[in-house]
C-alpha atoms as one frame of an Amber mdcrd trajectory, in Angstrom:
protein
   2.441   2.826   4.415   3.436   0.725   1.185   3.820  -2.201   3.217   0.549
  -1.746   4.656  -1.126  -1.272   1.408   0.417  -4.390  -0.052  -0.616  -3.327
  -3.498  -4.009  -4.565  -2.473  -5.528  -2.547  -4.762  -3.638  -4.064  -7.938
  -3.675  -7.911  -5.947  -7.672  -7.911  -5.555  -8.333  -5.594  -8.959  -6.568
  -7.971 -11.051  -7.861 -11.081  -9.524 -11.324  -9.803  -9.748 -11.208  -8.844
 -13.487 -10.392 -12.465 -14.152 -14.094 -13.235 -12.935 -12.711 -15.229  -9.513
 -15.079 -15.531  -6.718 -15.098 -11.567  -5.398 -16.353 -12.969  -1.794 -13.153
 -15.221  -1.797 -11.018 -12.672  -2.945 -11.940 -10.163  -0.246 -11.799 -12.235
   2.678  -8.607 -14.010   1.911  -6.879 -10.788   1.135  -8.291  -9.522   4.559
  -6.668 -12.237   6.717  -3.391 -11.065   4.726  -3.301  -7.698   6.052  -4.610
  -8.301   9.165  -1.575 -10.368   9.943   0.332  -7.960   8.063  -0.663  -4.906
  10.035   0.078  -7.122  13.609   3.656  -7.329  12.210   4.522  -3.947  10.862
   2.588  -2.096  13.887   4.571  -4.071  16.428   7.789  -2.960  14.515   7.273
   0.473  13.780   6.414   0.591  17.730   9.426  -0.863  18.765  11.612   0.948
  16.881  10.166   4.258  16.102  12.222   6.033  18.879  15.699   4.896  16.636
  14.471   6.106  13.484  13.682   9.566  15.048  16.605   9.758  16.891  19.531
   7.966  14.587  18.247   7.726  11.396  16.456  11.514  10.520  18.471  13.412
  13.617  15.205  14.937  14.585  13.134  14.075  17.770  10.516  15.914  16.771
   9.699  13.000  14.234   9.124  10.419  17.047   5.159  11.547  17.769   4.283
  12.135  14.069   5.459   8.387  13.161   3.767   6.609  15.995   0.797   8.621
  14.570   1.135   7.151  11.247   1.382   3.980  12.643  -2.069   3.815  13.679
  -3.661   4.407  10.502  -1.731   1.562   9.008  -5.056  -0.808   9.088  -7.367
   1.383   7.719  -5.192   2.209   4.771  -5.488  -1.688   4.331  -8.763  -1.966
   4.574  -9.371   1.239   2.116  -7.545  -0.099  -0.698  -9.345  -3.927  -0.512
 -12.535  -2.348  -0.835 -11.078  -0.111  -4.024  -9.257  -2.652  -5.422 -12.937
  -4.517  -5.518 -14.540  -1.739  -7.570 -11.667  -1.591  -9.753 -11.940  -5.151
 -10.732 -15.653  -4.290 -11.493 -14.128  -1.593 -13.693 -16.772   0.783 -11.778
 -15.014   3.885 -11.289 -18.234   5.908  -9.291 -17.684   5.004  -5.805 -14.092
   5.904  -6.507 -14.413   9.502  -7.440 -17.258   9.924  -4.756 -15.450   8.539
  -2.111 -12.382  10.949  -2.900 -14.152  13.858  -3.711 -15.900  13.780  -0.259
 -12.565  12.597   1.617 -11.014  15.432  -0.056 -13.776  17.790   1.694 -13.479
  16.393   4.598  -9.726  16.632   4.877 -10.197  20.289   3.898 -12.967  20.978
   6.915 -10.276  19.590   9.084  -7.636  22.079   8.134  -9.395  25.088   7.453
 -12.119  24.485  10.820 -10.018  21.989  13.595  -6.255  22.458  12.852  -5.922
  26.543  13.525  -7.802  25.155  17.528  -4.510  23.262  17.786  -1.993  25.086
  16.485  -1.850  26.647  19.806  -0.587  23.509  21.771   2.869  24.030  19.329
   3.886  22.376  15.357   4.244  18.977  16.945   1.067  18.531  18.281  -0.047
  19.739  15.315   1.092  17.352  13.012   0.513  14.367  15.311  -3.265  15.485
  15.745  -3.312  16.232  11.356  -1.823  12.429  10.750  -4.243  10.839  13.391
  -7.419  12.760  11.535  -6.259  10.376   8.565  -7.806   7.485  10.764 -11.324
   9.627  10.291 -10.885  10.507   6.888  -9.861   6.940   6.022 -12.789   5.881
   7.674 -15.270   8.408   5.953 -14.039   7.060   3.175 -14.819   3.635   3.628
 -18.343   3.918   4.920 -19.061   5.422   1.249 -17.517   2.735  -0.604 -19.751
   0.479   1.575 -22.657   2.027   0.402 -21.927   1.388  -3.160 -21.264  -2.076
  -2.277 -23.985  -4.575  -4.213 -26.894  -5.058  -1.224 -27.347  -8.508  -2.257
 -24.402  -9.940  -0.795 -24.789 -12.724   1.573 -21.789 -14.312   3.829 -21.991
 -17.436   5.181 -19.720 -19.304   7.270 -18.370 -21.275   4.762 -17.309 -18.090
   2.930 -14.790 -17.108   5.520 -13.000 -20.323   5.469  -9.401 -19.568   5.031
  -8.755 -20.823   0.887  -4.931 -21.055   0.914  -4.754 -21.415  -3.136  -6.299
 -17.426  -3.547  -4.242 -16.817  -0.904  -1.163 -17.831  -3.141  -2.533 -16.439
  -6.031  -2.894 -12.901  -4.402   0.612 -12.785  -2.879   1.764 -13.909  -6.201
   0.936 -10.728  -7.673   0.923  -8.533  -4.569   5.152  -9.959  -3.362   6.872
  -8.863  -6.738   4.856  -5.776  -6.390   5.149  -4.701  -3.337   9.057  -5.818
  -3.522   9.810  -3.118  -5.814   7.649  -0.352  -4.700   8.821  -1.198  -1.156
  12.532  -1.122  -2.160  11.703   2.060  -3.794  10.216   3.793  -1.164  13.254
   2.150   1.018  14.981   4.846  -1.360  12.445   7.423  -0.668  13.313   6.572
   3.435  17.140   6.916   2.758  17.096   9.667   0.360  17.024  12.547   3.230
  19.481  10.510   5.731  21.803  10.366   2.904  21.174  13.777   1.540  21.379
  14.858   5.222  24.374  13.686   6.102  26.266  14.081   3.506  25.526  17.828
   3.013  26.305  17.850   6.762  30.076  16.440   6.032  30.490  18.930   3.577
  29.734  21.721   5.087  26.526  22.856   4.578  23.831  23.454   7.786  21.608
  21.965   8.957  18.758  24.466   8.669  19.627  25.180   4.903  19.455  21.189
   4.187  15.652  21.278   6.266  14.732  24.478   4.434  15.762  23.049   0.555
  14.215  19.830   0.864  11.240  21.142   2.558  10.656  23.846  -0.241  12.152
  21.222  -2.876   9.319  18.428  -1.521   6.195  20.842  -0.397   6.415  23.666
  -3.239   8.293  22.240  -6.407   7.282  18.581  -6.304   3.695  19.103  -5.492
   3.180  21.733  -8.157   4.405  19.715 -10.426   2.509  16.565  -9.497  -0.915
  18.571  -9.079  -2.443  17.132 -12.395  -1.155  13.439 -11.581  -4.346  12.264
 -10.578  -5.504  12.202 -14.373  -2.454  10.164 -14.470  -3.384   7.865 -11.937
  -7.046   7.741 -12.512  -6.321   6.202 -16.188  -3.435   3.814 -14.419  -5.962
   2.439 -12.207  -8.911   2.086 -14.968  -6.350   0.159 -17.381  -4.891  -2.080
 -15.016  -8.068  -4.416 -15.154  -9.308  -3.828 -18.890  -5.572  -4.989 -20.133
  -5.273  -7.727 -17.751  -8.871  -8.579 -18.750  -7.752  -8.766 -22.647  -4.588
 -10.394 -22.242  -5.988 -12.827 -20.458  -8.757 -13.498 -23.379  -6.048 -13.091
 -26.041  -7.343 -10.144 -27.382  -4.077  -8.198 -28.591  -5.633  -5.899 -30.648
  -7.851  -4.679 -27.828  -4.942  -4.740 -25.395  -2.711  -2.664 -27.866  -5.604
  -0.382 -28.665  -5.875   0.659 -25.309  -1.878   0.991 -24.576  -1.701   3.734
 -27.660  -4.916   5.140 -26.195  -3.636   5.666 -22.370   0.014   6.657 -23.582
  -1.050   9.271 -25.826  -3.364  10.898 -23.740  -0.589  10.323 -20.597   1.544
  12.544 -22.607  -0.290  14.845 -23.958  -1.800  15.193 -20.322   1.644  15.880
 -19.335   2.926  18.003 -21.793  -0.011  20.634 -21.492   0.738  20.702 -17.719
   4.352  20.847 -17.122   4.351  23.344 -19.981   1.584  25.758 -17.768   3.672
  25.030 -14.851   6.876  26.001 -16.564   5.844  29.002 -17.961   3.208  30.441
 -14.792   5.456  28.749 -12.303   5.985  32.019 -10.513   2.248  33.162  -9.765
   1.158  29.914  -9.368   3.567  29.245  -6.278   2.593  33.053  -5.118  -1.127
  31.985  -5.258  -0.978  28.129  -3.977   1.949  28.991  -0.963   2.531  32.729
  -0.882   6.079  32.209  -2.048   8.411  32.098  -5.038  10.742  29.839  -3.676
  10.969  26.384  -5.506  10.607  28.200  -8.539  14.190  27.358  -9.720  13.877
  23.449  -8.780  10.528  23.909 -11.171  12.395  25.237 -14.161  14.931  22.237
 -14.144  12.724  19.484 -13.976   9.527  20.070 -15.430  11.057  19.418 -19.213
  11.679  15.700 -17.583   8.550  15.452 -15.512   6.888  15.010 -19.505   8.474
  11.453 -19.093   7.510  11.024 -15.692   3.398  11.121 -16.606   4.563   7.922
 -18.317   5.566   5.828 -15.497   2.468   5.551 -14.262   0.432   3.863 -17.108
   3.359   1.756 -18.208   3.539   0.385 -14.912  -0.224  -0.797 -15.243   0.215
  -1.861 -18.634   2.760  -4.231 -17.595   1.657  -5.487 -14.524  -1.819  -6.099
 -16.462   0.971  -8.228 -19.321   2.100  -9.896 -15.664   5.679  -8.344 -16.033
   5.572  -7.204 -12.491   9.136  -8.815 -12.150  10.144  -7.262 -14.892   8.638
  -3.620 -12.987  10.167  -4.609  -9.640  13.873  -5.260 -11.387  13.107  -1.655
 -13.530  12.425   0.244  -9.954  14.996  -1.421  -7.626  17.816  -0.600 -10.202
  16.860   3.190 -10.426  16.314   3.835  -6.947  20.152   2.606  -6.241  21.167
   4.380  -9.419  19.358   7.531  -7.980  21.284   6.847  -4.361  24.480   6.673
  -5.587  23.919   9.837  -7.765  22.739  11.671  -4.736  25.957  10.808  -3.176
  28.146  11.219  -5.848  27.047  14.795  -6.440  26.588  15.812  -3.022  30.213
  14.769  -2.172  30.756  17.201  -5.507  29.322  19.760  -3.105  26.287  20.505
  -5.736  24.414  20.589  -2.403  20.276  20.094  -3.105  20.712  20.193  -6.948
  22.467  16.432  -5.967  19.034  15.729  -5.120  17.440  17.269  -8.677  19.958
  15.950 -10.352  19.765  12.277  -9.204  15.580  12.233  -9.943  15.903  13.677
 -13.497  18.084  10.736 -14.063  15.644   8.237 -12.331  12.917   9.459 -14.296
  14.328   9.018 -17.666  15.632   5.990 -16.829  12.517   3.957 -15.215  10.319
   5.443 -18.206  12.856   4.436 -21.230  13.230   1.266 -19.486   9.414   0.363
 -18.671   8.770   1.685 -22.968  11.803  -0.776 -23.845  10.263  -3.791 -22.052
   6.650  -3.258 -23.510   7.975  -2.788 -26.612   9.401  -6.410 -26.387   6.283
  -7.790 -24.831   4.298  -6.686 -27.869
């Protein structure tokens, strides 16, 4: 799903902010993913079946993936046409579009899902992951409708330009290289965690159960207010590259103090509720108090971790996305090897908590120390 996004929405924001030719910019970055999604659909077909079967020990896998396959295009195609608006620095169609996604998705569970719970939990999810296609398309249609009406194509505008071309995988390959290596840890993180909890002892229904309750109850709760977070990444990204690109520092590091402070402050206030109420508010969101211990250890950290987010976008918008890529390849193998240093400790999930407090304070002091010597 990172592949398939290609970091569109930073490629075609950026290049758009910088006043290029928007028709240009769309089409070219079209033909990218469109050749993209060919590739990665034909892979993930061909060797879905392994991954299931070798890789996460669990068959049951097999159907959900090839479901998430399909919606690789229109993931593609969602984040060209919000990468566009971005550029424009007009955030409207944005918050419409996800508001009524959102309420869509939640028809789906509360009305359709219960009708197929019946057929059994794999079903279930397959059918859930396919109603993305819908929901991605819902979404779509209403950024369309924000789209300025006076836009005419001709046939000269879908002439393949190979110089945008360049100049969009130039920002979108050192991207996409280290979010993709970091999600390569995301993919690895439960086959190692798996297997070596496995070779020391512990089963394999207490190593589903702990991640499941350590990924569904403690890391959601905590990242329930990230989308102020990421709604004041995605509005930066364009203003700073916009600046920079004029030479206006003062603007540029204006805005940085602006989107860091309220980042943390943001954060602060929220992992401090969550700390404190993290008991009823896993009773009231999942009926449960489990996770509740996982929430007590890293919510002091996750303070750091609303960071990440706009420092990212502030250097990508300096164009230090090598210098990002290099900061997020290093701490996903520093957070591997933790993992399996401290499971073959036999701290059995803690390895797990233990390894992404340590990737968290490292990507954020690191991403600080290189805008720091940037300006």
């Amino acid at each position: 799903m990172s592949l398939a996004s290609f970091n569109m929405l930073l490629s075609v924001s950026k290049r758009i902010s910088s006043n290029i030719n928007s028709k240009k910019v769309i089409i070219n970055s079209c033909y990218i993913m469109f050749i993209l999604n060919i590739i990665l659909i034909t892979i993930m077909f061909l060797s879905t079946k392994y991954i299931s079967h070798n890789l996460l020990k669990n068959n049951n896998t097999y159907y959900p993936l090839l479901a998430c396959t399909l919606t690789l295009p229109f993931i593609s195609l969602g984040y060209i046409i919000k990468g566009y608006f971005y550029g424009k620095q007009n955030m409207t169609p944005h918050m419409v579009s996800n508001v009524l996604e959102q309420l869509f998705r939640l028809f789906i569970i509360t009305l359709i899902l219960p009708k197929i719970l019946k057929y059994g939990i794999i079903v279930s999810v397959t059918v859930f992951i396919l109603f993305n296609i819908l929901s991605e398309s819902f979404s779509i249609l209403v950024f369309v409708f924000f789209l300025p009406k006076h836009i005419h194509l001709t046939k000269k505008d879908f002439n393949f330009d190979f110089h945008e071309t360049k100049e969009i995988l130039n920002i979108s390959i050192p991207s996409i290289s280290g979010r993709l290596l970091g999600n390569i840890g995301f993919f690895l993180e439960p086959i190692l965690l798996t297997n070596i909890l496995l070779f020391k002892g512990s089963s394999l229904s207490y190593i589903t159960n702990e991640y499941g309750i350590y990924n569904a109850y403690a890391i959601s709760t905590l990242l329930f207010p990230s989308f102020f977070i990421t709604a004041i990444s995605n509005a930066l990204l364009p203003e700073i590259s916009k600046e920079y690109s004029q030479n206006n520092i003062y603007m540029v590091k204006k805005r940085i103090k602006e989107s860091l402070f309220i980042s943390l402050i943001i954060g602060l206030l929220c992992t401090t509720f969550v700390f404190i109420f993290r008991n009823p508010i896993l009773k009231l969101l999942y009926n449960t108090t489990q996770g509740s211990n996982y929430i007590a250890l890293l919510s002091p950290v996750f303070i750091l971790f609303y960071l990440e987010s706009p420092l990212n976008s502030i250097l990508v918008g300096l164009n230090k996305v090598k210098s990002c890529m290099l900061i997020s390849v290093t701490g996903m193998i520093i957070k591997l090897l933790t993992i399996i240093i401290f499971g073959l400790l036999n701290f059995k999930i803690y390895a797990l908590i233990i390894s992404e407090i340590i990737n968290i304070i490292y990507v954020t002091i690191l991403n600080y120390h290189v805008l720091k010597k940037s300006i």
